[in-house]
ChimeraX commands (.cxc) that place a marker at each C-alpha (Angstrom):
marker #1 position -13.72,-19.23,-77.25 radius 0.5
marker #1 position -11.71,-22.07,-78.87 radius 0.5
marker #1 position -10.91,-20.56,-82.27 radius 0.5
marker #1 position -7.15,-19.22,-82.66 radius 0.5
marker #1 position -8.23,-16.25,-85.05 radius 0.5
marker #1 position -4.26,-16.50,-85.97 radius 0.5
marker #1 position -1.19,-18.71,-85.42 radius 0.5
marker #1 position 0.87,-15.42,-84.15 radius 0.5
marker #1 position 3.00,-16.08,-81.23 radius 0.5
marker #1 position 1.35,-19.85,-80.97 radius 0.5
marker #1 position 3.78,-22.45,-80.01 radius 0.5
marker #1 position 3.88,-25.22,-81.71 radius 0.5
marker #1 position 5.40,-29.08,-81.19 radius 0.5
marker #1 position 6.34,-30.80,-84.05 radius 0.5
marker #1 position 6.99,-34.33,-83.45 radius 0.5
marker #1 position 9.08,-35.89,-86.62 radius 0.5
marker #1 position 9.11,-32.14,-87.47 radius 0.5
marker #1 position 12.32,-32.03,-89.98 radius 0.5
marker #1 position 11.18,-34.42,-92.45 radius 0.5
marker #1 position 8.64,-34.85,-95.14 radius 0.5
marker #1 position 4.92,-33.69,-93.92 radius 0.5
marker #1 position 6.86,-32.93,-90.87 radius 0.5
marker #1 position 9.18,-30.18,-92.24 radius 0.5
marker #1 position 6.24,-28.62,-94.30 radius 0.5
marker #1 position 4.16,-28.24,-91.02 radius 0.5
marker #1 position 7.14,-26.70,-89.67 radius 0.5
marker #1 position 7.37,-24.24,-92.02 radius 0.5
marker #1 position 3.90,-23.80,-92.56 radius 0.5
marker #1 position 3.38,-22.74,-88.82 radius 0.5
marker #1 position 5.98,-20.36,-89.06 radius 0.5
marker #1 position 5.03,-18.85,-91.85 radius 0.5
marker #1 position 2.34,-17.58,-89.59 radius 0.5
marker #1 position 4.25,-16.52,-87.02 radius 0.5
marker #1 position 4.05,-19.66,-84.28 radius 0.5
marker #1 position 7.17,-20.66,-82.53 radius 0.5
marker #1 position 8.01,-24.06,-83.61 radius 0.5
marker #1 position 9.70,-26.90,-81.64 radius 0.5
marker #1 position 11.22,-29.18,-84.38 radius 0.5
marker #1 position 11.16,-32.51,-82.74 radius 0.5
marker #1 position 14.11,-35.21,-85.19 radius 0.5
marker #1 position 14.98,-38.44,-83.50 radius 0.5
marker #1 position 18.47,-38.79,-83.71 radius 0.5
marker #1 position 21.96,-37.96,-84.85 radius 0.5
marker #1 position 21.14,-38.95,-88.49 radius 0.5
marker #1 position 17.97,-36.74,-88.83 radius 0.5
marker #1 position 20.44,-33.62,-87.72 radius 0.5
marker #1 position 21.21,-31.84,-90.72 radius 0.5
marker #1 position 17.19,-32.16,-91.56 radius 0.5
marker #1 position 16.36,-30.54,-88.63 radius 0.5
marker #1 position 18.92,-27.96,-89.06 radius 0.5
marker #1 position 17.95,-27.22,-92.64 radius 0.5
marker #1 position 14.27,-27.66,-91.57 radius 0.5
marker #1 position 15.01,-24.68,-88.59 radius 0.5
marker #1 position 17.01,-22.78,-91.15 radius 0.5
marker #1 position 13.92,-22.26,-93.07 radius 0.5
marker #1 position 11.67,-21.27,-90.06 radius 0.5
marker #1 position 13.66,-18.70,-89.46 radius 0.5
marker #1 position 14.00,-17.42,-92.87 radius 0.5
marker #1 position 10.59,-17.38,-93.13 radius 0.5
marker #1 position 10.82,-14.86,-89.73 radius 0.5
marker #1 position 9.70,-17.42,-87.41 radius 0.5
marker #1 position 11.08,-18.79,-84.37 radius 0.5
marker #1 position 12.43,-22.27,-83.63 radius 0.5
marker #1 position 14.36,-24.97,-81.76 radius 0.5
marker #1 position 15.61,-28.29,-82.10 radius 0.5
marker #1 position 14.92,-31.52,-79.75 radius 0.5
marker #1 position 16.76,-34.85,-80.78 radius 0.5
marker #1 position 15.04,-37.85,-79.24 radius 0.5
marker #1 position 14.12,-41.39,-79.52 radius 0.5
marker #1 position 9.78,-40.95,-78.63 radius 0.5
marker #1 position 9.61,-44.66,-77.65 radius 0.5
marker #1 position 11.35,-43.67,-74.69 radius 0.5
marker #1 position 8.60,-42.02,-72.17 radius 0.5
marker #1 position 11.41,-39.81,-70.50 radius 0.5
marker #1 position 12.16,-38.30,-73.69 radius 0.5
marker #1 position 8.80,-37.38,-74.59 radius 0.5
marker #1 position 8.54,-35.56,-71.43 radius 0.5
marker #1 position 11.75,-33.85,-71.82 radius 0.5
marker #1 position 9.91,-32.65,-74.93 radius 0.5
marker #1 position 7.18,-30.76,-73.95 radius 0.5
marker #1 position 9.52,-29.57,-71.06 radius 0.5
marker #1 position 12.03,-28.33,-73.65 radius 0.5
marker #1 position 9.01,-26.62,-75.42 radius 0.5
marker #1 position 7.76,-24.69,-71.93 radius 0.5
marker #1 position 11.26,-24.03,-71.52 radius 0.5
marker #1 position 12.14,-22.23,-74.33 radius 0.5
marker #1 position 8.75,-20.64,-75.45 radius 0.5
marker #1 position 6.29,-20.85,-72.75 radius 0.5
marker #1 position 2.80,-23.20,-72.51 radius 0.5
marker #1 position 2.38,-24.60,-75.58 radius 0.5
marker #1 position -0.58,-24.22,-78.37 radius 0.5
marker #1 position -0.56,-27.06,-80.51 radius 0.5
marker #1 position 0.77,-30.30,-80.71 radius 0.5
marker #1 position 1.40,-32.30,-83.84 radius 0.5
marker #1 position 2.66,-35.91,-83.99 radius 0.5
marker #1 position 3.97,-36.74,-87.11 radius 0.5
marker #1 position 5.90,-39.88,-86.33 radius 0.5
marker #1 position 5.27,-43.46,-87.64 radius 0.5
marker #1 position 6.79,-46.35,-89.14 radius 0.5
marker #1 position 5.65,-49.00,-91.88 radius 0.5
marker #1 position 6.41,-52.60,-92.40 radius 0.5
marker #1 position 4.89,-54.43,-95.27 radius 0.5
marker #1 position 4.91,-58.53,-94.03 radius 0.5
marker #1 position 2.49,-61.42,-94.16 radius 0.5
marker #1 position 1.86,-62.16,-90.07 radius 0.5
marker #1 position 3.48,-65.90,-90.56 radius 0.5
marker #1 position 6.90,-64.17,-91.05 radius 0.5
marker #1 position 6.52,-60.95,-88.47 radius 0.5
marker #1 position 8.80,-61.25,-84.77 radius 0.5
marker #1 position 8.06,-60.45,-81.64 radius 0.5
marker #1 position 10.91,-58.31,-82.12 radius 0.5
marker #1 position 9.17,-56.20,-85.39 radius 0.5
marker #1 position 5.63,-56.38,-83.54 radius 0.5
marker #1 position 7.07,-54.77,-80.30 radius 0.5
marker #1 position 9.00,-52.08,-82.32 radius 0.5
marker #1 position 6.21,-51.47,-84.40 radius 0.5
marker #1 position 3.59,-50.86,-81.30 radius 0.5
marker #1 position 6.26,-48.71,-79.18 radius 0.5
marker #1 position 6.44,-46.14,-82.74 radius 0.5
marker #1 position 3.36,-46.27,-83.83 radius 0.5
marker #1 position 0.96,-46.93,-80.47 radius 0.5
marker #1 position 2.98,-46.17,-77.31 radius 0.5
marker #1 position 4.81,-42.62,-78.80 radius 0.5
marker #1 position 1.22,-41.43,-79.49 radius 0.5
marker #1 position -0.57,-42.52,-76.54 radius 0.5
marker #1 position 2.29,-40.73,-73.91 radius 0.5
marker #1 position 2.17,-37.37,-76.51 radius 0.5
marker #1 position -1.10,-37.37,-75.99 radius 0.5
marker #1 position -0.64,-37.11,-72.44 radius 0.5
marker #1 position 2.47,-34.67,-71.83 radius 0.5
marker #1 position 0.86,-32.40,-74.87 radius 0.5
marker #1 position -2.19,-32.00,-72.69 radius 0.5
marker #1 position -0.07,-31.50,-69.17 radius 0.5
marker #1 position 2.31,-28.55,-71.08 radius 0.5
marker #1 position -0.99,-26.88,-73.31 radius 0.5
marker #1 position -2.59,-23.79,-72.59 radius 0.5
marker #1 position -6.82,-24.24,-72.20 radius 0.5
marker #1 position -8.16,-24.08,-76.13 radius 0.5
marker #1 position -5.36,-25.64,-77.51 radius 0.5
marker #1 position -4.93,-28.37,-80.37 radius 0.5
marker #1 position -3.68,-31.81,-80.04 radius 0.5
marker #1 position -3.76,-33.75,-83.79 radius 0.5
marker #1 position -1.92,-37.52,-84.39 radius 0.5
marker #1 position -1.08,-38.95,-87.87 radius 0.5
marker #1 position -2.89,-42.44,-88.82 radius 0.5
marker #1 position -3.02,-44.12,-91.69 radius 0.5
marker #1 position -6.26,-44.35,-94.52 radius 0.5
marker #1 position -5.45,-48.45,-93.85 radius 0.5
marker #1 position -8.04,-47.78,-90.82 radius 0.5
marker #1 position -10.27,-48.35,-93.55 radius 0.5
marker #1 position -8.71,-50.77,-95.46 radius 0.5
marker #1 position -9.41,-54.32,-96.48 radius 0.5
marker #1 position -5.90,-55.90,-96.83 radius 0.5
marker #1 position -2.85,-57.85,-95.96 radius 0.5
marker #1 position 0.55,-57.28,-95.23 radius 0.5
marker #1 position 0.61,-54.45,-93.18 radius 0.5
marker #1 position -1.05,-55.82,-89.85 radius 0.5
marker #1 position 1.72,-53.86,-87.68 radius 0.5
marker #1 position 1.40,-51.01,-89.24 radius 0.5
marker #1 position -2.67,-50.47,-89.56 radius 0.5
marker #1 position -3.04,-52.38,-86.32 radius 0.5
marker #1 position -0.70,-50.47,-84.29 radius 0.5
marker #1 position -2.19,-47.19,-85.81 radius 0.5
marker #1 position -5.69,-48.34,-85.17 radius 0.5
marker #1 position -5.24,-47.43,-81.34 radius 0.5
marker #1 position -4.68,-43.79,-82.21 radius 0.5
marker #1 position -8.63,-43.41,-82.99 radius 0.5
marker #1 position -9.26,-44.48,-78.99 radius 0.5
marker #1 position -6.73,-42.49,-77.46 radius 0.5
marker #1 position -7.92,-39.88,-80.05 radius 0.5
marker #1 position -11.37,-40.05,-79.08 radius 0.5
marker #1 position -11.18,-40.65,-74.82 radius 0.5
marker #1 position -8.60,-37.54,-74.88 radius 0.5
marker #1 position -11.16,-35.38,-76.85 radius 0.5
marker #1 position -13.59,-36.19,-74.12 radius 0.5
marker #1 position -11.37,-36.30,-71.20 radius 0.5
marker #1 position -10.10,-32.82,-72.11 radius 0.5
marker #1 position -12.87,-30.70,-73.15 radius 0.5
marker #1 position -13.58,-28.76,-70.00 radius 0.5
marker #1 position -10.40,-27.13,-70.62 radius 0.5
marker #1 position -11.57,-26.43,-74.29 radius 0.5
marker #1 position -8.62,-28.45,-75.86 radius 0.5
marker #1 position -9.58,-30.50,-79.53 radius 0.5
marker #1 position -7.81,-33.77,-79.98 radius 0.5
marker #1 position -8.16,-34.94,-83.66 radius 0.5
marker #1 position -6.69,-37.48,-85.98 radius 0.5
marker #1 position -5.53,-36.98,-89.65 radius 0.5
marker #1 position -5.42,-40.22,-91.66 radius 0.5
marker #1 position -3.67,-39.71,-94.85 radius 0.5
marker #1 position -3.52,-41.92,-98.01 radius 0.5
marker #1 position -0.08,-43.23,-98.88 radius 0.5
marker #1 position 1.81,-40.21,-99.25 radius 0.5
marker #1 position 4.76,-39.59,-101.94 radius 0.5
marker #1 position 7.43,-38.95,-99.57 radius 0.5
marker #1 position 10.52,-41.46,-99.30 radius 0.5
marker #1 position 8.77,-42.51,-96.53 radius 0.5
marker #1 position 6.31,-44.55,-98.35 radius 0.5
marker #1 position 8.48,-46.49,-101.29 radius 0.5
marker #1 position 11.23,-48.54,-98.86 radius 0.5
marker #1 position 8.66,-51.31,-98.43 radius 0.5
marker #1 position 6.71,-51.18,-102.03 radius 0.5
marker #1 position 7.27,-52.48,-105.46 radius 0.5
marker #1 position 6.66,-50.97,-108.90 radius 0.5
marker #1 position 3.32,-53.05,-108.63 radius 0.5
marker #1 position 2.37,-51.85,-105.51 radius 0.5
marker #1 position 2.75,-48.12,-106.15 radius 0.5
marker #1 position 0.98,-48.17,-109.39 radius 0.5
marker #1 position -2.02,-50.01,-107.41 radius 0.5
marker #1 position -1.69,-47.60,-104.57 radius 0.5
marker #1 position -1.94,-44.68,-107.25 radius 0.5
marker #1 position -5.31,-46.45,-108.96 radius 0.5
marker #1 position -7.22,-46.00,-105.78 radius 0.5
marker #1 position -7.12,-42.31,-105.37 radius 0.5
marker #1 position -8.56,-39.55,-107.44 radius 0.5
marker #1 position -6.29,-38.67,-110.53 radius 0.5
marker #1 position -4.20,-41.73,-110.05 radius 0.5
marker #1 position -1.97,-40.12,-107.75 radius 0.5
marker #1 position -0.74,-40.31,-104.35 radius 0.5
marker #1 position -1.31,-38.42,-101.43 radius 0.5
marker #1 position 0.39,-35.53,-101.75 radius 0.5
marker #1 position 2.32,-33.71,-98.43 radius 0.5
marker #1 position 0.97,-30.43,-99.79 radius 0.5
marker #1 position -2.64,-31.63,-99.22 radius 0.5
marker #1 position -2.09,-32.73,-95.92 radius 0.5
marker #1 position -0.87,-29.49,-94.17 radius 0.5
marker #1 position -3.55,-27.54,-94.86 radius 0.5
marker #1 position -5.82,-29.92,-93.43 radius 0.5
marker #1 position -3.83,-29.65,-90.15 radius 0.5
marker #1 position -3.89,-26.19,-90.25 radius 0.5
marker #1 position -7.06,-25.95,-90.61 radius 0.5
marker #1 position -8.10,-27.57,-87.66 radius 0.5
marker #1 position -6.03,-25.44,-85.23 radius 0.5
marker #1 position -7.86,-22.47,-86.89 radius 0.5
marker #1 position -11.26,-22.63,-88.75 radius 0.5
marker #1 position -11.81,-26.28,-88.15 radius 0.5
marker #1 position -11.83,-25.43,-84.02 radius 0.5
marker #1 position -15.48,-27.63,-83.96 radius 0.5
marker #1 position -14.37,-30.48,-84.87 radius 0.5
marker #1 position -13.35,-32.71,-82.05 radius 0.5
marker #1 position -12.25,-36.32,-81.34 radius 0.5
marker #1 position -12.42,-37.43,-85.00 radius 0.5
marker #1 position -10.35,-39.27,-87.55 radius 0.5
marker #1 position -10.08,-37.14,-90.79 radius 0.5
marker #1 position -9.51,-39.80,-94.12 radius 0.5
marker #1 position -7.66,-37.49,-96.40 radius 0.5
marker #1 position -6.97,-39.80,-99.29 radius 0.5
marker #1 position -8.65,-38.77,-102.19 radius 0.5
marker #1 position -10.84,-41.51,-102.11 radius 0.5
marker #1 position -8.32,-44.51,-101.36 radius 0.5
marker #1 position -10.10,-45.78,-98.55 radius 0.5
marker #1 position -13.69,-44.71,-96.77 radius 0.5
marker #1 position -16.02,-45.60,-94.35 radius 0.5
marker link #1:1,2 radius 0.2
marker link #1:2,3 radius 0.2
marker link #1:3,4 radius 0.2
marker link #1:4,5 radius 0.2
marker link #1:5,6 radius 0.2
marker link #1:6,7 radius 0.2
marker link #1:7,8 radius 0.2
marker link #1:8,9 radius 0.2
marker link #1:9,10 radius 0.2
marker link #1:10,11 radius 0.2
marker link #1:11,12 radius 0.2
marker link #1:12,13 radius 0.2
marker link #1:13,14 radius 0.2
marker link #1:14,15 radius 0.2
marker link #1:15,16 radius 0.2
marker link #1:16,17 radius 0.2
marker link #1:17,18 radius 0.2
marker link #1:18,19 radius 0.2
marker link #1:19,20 radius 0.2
marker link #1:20,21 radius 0.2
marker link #1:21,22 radius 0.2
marker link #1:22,23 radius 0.2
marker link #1:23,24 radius 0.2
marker link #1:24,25 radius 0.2
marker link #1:25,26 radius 0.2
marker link #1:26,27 radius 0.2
marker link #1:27,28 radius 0.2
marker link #1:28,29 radius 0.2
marker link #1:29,30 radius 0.2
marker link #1:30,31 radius 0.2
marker link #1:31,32 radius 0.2
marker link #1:32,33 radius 0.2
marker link #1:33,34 radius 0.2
marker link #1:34,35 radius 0.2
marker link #1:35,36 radius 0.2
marker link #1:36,37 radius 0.2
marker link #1:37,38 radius 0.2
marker link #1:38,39 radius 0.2
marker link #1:39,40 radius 0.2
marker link #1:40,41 radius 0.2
marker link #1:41,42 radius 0.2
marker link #1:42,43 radius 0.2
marker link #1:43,44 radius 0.2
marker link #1:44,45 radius 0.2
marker link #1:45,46 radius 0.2
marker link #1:46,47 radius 0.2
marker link #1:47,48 radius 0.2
marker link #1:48,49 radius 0.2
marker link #1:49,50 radius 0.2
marker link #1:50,51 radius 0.2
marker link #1:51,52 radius 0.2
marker link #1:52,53 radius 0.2
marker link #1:53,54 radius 0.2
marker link #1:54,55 radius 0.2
marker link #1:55,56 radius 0.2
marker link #1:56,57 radius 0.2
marker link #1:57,58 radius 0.2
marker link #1:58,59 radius 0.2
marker link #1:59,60 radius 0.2
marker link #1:60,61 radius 0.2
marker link #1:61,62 radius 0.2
marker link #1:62,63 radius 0.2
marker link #1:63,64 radius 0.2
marker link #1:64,65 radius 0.2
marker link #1:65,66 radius 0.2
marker link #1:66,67 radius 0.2
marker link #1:67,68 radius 0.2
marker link #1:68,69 radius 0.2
marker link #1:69,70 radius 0.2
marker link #1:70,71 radius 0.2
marker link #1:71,72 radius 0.2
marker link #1:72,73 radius 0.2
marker link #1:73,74 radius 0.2
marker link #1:74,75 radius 0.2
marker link #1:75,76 radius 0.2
marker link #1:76,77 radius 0.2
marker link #1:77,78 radius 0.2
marker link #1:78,79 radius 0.2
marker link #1:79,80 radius 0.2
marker link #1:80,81 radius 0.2
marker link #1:81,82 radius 0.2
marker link #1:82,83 radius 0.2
marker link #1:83,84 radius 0.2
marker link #1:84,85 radius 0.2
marker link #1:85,86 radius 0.2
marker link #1:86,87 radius 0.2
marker link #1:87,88 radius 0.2
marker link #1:88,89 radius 0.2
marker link #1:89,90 radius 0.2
marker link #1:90,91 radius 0.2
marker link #1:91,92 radius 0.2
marker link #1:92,93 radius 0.2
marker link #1:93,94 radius 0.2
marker link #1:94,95 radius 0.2
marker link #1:95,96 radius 0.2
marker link #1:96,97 radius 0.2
marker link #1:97,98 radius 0.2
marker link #1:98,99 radius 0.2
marker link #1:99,100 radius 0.2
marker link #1:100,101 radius 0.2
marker link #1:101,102 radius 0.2
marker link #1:102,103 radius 0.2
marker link #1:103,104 radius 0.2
marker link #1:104,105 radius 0.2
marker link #1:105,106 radius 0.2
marker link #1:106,107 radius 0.2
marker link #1:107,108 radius 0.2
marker link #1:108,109 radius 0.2
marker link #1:109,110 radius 0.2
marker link #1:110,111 radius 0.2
marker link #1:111,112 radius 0.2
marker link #1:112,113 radius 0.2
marker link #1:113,114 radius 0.2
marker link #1:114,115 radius 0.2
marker link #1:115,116 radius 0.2
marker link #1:116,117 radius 0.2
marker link #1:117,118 radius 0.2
marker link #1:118,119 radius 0.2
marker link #1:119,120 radius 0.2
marker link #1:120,121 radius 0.2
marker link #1:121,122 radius 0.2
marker link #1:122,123 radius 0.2
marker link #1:123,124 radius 0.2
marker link #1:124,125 radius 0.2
marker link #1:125,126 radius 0.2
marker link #1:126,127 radius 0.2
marker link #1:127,128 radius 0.2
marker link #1:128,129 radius 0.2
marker link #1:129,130 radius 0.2
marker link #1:130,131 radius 0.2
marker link #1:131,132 radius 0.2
marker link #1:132,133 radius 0.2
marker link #1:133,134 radius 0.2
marker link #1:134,135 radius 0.2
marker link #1:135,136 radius 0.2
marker link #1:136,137 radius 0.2
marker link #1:137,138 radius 0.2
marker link #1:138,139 radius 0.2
marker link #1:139,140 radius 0.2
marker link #1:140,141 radius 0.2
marker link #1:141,142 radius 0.2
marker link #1:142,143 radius 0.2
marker link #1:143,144 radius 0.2
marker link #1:144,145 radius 0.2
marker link #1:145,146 radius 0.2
marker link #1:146,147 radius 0.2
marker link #1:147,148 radius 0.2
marker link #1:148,149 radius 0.2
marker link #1:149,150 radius 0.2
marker link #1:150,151 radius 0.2
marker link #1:151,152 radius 0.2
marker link #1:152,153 radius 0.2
marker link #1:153,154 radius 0.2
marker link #1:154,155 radius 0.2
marker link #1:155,156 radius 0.2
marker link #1:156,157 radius 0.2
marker link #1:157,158 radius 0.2
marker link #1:158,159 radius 0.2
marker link #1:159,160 radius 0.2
marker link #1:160,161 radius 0.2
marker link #1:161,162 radius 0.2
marker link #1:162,163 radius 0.2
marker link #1:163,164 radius 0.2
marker link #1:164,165 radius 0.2
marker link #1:165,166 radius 0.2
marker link #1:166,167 radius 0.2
marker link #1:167,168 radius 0.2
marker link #1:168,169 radius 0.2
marker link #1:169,170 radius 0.2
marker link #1:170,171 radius 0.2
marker link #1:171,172 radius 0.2
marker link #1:172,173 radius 0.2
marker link #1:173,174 radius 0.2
marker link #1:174,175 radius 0.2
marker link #1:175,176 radius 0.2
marker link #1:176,177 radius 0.2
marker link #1:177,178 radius 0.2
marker link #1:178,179 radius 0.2
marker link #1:179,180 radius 0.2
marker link #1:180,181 radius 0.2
marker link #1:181,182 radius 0.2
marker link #1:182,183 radius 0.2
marker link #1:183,184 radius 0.2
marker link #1:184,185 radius 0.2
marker link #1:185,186 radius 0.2
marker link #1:186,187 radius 0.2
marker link #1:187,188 radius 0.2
marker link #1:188,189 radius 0.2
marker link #1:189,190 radius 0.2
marker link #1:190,191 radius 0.2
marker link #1:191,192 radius 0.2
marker link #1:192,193 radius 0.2
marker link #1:193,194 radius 0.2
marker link #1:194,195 radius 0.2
marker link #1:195,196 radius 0.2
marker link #1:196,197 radius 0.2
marker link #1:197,198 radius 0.2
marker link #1:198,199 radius 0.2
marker link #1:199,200 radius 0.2
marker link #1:200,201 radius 0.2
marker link #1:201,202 radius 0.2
marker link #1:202,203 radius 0.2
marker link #1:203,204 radius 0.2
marker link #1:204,205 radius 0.2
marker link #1:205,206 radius 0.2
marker link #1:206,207 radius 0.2
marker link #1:207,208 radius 0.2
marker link #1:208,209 radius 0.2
marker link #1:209,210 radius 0.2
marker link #1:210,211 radius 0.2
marker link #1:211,212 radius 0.2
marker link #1:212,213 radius 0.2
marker link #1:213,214 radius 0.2
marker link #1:214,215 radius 0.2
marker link #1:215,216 radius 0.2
marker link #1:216,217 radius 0.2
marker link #1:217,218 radius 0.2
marker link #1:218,219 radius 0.2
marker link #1:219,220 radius 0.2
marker link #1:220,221 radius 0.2
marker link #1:221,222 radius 0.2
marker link #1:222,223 radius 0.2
marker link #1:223,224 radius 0.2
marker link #1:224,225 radius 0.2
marker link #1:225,226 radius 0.2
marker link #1:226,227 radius 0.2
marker link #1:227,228 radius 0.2
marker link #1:228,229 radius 0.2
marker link #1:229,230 radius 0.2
marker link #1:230,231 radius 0.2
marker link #1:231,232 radius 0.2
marker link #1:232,233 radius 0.2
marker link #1:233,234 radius 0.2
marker link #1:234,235 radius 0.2
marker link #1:235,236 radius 0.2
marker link #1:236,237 radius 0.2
marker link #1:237,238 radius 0.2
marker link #1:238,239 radius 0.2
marker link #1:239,240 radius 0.2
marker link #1:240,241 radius 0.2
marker link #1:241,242 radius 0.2
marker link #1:242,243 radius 0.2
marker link #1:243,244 radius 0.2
marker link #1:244,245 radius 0.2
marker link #1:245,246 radius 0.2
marker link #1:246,247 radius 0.2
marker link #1:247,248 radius 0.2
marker link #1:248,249 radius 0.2
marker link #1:249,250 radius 0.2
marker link #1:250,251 radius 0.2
marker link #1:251,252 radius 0.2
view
């Protein structure tokens, strides 16, 4: 059957793993007893993926780093090879990783547009694809979107557009892998209070953001993980969909 009845011994890929939502799955997982693979991109994400692995294995878990740029194909191979590597097949994958820009189309470059579809479209897509090729049968592939799937707005064309191509791959990799029993699922969160979101908003902004959610708040990190969770355990049925966890910011 395809339900893990628990996370024991599971490996797990983190992709953006040492940050944020990232670094909360991480420990989350190992909390349970997975292996994690803490996936940081670069020199100046090391000490969060150190502290982030610190904490896995206080918790009694297992883990290991990977530093790499995932606009780079290679390196998302190397990844998943790193992962078989050092723990065996894999379980579940979890991509985390994303950037925003907030900027009317009449002033967004080539340069910005191309940047913005190799993070946010081209990363996802090849995870998709070495996650699957490094997974044991049953296991759980889930991508990060964005609740702007649903939205009505400007300004953030690069970022909502260049997510929007997550629900395809999302949806022809659920289908193109279920005769070996793997899920593939997306999780769309509302703007999330993480320093993450703020960079690109003003005072005016946030307070708006806020107003569109239950309890005038913003998504919460601590919401999000259990959702994730839950669909590598109890939540095994549900396959090729986009979750909108938002507290009402956007729905459809």
């Amino acid at each position: 059957m395809g339900k893990f009845n628990n996370l024991q011994n599971k490996v797990v890929v983190i992709a953006g793993g040492a940050k944020n939502l990232g670094r909360l799955l991480s420990t989350t997982f190992a909390q349970e007893g997975a292996h994690i693979i803490i996936h940081h991109h670069d020199a100046h994400t090391q000490n969060d993926a150190q502290e982030t692995l610190a904490e896995v294995e206080a918790l009694g878990g297992k883990g290991s780093l990977f530093k790499g740029d995932l606009t780079v194909v290679e390196n998302i191979a190397s990844l998943f090879q790193h992962a078989e590597t050092t723990f065996g097949k894999i379980d579940i994958a979890i991509n985390t990783v994303g950037k925003v820009l907030k900027k009317p189309i009449s002033e967004t470059t080539e340069a910005e547009y191309d940047s913005m579809q190799d993070i946010n479209a081209k990363s996802a897509y090849f995870f998709i694809k070495y996650a699957e090729q490094a997974m044991n049968d049953q296991g759980k592939i889930i991508t990060l979107a964005t609740s702007l799937l649903a939205a009505y707005t400007g300004l953030y064309s690069t970022y909502a557009g260049e997510k929007a191509p997550i629900e395809h791959y999302t949806r022809a990799a659920s289908k193109e892998f279920m005769d070996r029993g793997i899920s593939v699922n997306a999780v769309a969160p509302g703007p999330m209070d993480t320093p993450f979101f703020y960079p690109q908003e003003g005072e005016d902004a946030v307070a708006f953001h806020k107003s569109q959610a239950l309890h005038n708040q913003l998504t919460k990190i601590e919401d999000i993980a259990p959702i994730i969770k839950f669909l590598t355990l109890d939540g095994w049925w549900i396959n090729g969909q986009t979750l909108f966890a938002n507290g009402g910011y956007t729905t459809r």
